[in-house]
N, C-alpha and C positions, 0 to 999 in steps of 0.2 A: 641089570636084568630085573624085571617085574616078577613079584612073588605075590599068586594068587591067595588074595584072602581068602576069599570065596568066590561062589560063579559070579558074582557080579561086580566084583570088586581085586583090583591088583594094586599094587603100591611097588613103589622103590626103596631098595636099602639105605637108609641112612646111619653117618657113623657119630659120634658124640668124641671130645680129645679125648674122654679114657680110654678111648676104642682104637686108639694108632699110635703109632711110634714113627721117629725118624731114624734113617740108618746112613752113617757115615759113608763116606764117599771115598774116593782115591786118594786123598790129600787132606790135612791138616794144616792149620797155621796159628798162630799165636793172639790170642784173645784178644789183646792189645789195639790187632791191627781191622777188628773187625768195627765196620762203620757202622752203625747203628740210626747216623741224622736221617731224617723223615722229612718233607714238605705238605703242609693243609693252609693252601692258598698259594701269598706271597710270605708265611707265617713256615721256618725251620726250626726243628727240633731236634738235638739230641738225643732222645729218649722219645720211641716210640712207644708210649705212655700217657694214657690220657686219667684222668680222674673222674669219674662217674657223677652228674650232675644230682646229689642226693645228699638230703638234707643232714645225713649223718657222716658224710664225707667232707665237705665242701662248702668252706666258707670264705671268707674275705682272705683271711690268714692262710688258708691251706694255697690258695691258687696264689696267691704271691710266694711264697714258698717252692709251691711245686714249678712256678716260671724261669724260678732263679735257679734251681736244680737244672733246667735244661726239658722239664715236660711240661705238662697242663692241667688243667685245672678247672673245672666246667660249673659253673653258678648255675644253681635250680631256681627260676626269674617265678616263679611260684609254688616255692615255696615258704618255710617261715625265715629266712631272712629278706623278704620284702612286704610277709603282713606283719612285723614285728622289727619297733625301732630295735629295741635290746631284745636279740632272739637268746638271751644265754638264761632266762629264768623261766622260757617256755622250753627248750631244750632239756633242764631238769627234769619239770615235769614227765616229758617222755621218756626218757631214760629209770626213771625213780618208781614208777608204775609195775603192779603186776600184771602176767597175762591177761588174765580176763578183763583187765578195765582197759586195756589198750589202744582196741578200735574204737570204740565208742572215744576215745579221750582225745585220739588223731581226729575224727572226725570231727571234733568240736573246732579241737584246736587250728586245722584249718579252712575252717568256716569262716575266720575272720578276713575281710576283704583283703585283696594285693592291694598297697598301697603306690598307684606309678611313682610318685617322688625318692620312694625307696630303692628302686629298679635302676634310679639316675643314681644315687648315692651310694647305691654297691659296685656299680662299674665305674665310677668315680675313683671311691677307694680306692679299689687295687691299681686302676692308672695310674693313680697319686704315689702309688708304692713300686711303680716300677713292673707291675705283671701286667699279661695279657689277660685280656677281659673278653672270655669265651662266656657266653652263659645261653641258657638253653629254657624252652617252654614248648607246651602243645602247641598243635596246629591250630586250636583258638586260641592261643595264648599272644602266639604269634602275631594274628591279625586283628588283639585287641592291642598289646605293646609293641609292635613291629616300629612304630616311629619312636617313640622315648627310647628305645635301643639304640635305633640310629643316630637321635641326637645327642645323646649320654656319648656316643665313641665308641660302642665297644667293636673290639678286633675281629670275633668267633658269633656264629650267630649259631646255634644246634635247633633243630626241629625234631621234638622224637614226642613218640609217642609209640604204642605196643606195635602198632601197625598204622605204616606210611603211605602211601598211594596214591600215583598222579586220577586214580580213576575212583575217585570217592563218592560216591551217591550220597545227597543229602534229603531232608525234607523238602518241598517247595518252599517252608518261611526259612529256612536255614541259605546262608551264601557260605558256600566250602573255601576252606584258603586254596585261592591257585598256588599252588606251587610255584611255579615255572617265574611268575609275574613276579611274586615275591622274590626268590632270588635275583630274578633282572633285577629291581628296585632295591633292594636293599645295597648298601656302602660296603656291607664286607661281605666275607666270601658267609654264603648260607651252607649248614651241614645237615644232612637229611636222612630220618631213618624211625623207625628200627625195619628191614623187610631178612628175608630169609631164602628169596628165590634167585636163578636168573633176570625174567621179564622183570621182575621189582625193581631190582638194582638197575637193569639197564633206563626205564622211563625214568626213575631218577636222576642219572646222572642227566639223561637229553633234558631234563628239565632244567638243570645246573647248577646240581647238587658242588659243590667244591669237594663234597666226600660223602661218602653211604656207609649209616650206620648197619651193621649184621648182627641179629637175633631175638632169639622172639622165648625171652620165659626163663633161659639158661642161669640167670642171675641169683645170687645166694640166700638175695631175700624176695625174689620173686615168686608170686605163686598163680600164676598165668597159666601155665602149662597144666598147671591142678583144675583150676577156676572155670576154664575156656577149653580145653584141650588140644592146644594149639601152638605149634611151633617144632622147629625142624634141628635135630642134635646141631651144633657149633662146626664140626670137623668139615660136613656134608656143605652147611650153610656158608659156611666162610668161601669153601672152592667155589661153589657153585657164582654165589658173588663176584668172587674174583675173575670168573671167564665172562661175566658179562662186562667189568673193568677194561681186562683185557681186550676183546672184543670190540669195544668201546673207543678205545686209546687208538686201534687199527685203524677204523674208518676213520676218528676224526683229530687225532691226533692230541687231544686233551687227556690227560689222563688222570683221573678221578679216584684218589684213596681210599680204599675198603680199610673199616674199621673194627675190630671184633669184638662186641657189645655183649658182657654177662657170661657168668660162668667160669671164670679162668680164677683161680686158687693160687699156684705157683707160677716160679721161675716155669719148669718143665710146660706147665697151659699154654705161655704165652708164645714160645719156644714153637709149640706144633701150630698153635694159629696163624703164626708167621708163614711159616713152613705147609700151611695149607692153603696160602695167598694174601693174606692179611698182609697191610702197611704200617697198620698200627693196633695196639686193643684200647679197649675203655673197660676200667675196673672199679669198683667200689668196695666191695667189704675187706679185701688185702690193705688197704690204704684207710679205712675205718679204723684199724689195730694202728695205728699212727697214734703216738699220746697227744700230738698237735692236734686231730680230727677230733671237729663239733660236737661230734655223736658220743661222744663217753666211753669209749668201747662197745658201743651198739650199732646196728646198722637196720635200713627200713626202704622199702622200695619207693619210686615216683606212687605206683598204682596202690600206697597202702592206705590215706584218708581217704579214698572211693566214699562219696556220702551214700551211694547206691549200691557201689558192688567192690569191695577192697579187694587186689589182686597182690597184695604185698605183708608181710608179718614182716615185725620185729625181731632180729636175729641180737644172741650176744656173741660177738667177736673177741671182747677182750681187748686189752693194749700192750703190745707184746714189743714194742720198742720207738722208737723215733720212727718218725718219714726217711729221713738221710739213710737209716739202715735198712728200714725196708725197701724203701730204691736203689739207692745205691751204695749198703754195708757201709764197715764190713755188717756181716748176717751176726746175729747172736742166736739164729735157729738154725737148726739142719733138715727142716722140713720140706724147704723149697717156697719156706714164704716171705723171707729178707734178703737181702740184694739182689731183686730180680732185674736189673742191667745187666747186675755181675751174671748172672746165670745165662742171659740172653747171648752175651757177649760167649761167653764160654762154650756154649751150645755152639754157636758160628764158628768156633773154633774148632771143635770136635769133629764140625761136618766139612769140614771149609770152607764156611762162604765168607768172603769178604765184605759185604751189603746186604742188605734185606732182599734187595730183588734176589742175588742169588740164595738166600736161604730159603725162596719161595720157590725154588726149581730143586728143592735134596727132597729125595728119596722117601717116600712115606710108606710103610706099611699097616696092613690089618692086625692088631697087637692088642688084642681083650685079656692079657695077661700080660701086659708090662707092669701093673701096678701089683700086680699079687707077688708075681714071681721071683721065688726063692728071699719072700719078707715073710715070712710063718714067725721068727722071732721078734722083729719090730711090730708086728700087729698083737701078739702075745701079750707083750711088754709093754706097748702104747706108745711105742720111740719111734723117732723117722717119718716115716711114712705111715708106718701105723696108728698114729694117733686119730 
């Protein structure tokens, strides 16, 4: 129901994950038996888990790694592991830096040209090692590397950028990426995104999206939402998504993975994104606290060297255990931000769904007090949840 801003103006409720809960169902069953594989193409996963294409997550090592676990692992094709043979002495510098000199030091620092040969020699690598070779760039990015991607092999092609759309106005001297053309032409399946609406998601997929990326700002080092004032809580965005999925799959029988992009912290996030439609999420700063992850315990958004307008800061995360524990434990925290399989699977359990499809049909409620309630001691004390 529309809630009048004013006389000229109404809007719609939207809800954000802290704002819902799930509620158990009639039946329980045993964690064990809960399936969790995912399909993005002809490419199955056990873990529906993606790793956030950013330069503080995701590197050569991290997505061989994360392939072999059974998820994925998404290369930033511009970022500093392709203007930089040895990214690990510019990486210092960003990490070793105070506030203040930060952006001006990103901006520098990626001023330095993409070099194509490096683009072939990163998706090399990780084929050489046995991972799938997802890696991801803008939508000019795309349609300056779109063939050295192809010819390199890799598996995963991601298109993202803050905001996606088959309906993009350009200059007259500017030529916009088709979409549509692009995913025809390109060899592997093309992934498309970030949008936040129904119409969004559904022109993507008719354009032939393999999967739509969901969110716009939600992200721990994004500051889009600040920047621009733009983008629609997760909870709202993910459903909404999903019924044009849905929707989608009906007419044409293809059915097109919604992905839930930014924002999710814990086991519990990923838990309700599911459970609000989502097939899969994509996370970065939980998987930045990996001691394996590039970033040092820091993490930084796609939009943060903006040499015009930075929509991203430099967060510190810390490194709070291994990948293997933060995926898939055991946890050495109680927080809800190490073994997030195990949590997922557990969750399925609690509700009983057997599969993700069915954890997409449990019970949601309106719950702006699931996080508070009855933690007056853990927020006191900085334990739990309260930290």
């Amino acid at each position: 129901m529309d809630i009048q801003i004013g006389r000229g103006k109404t809007a719609r409720r939207a809800y954000g994950i802290d704002e819902i809960a799930l509620v158990p169902g009639q039946r329980t069953l045993d964690p064990n038996l809960a399936d969790t594989r995912w399909r993005l193409g002809s490419i199955e996963r056990d873990i529906p888990i993606i790793a956030s294409a950013m330069d503080g997550v995701i590197d050569v090592r991290m997505a061989v790694i994360l392939s072999e676990m059974g998820a994925l692992g998404v290369l930033n094709l511009e970022g500093i592991q392709t203007r930089y043979a040895d990214p690990n002495p510019i990486l210092e510098r960003i990490t070793s830096v105070g506030k203040s000199e930060f952006v001006n030091l990103m901006q520098e620092l990626y001023a330095e040209p993409i070099k194509p040969e490096l683009i072939s020699q990163r998706i090399q690598e990780i084929k050489d090692q046995g991972g799938i070779a997802a890696v991801s760039a803008t939508p000019a990015g795309a349609m300056k590397y779109g063939e050295i991607v192809a010819s390199a092999g890799a598996d995963l092609f991601f298109i993202q950028a803050t905001v996606v759309s088959t309906a993009h106005l350009s200059p007259e001297s500017v030529t916009p990426l088709d979409l549509a053309q692009f995913c025809q032409d390109m060899p592997m399946p093309v992934v498309l995104g970030n949008c936040v609406t129904y119409e969004v998601a559904l022109n993507l997929m008719k354009a032939g999206a393999a999967a739509v990326l969901v969110g716009i700002g939600p992200g721990a080092a994004c500051t889009s939402r600040g920047v621009l004032g733009v983008g629609v809580p997760q909870a709202t965005a993910v459903a909404d998504c999903a019924a044009a999925r849905d929707d989608y799959h009906q007419e044409t029988g293809n059915y097109v993975p919604v992905i839930a992009d930014g924002g999710l912290i814990t086991g519990g996030d990923i838990c309700k994104c599911i459970a609000c439609g989502a097939d899969a999420v994509m996370i970065g700063s939980p998987l930045a606290r990996a001691k394996e992850a590039p970033g040092r315990g820091f993490h930084w958004g796609m939009a943060t060297p903006s040499p015009v307008l930075p929509r991203g800061t430099r967060i510190q995360v810390g490194s709070t255990g291994t990948l293997q524990e933060i995926l898939i434990g055991p946890a050495q925290l109680d927080d809800g931000t190490h073994n997030l399989l195990g949590a997922l699977k557990t969750s399925m359990g609690t509700l009983g769904a057997k599969n993700l499809k069915e954890m997409q049909q449990v019970e949601v409620v309106i719950a702006p007090s699931l996080l508070t309630e009855g933690k007056v001691y853990q927020k006191a004390q900085q334990l739990g949840m309260g930290k």
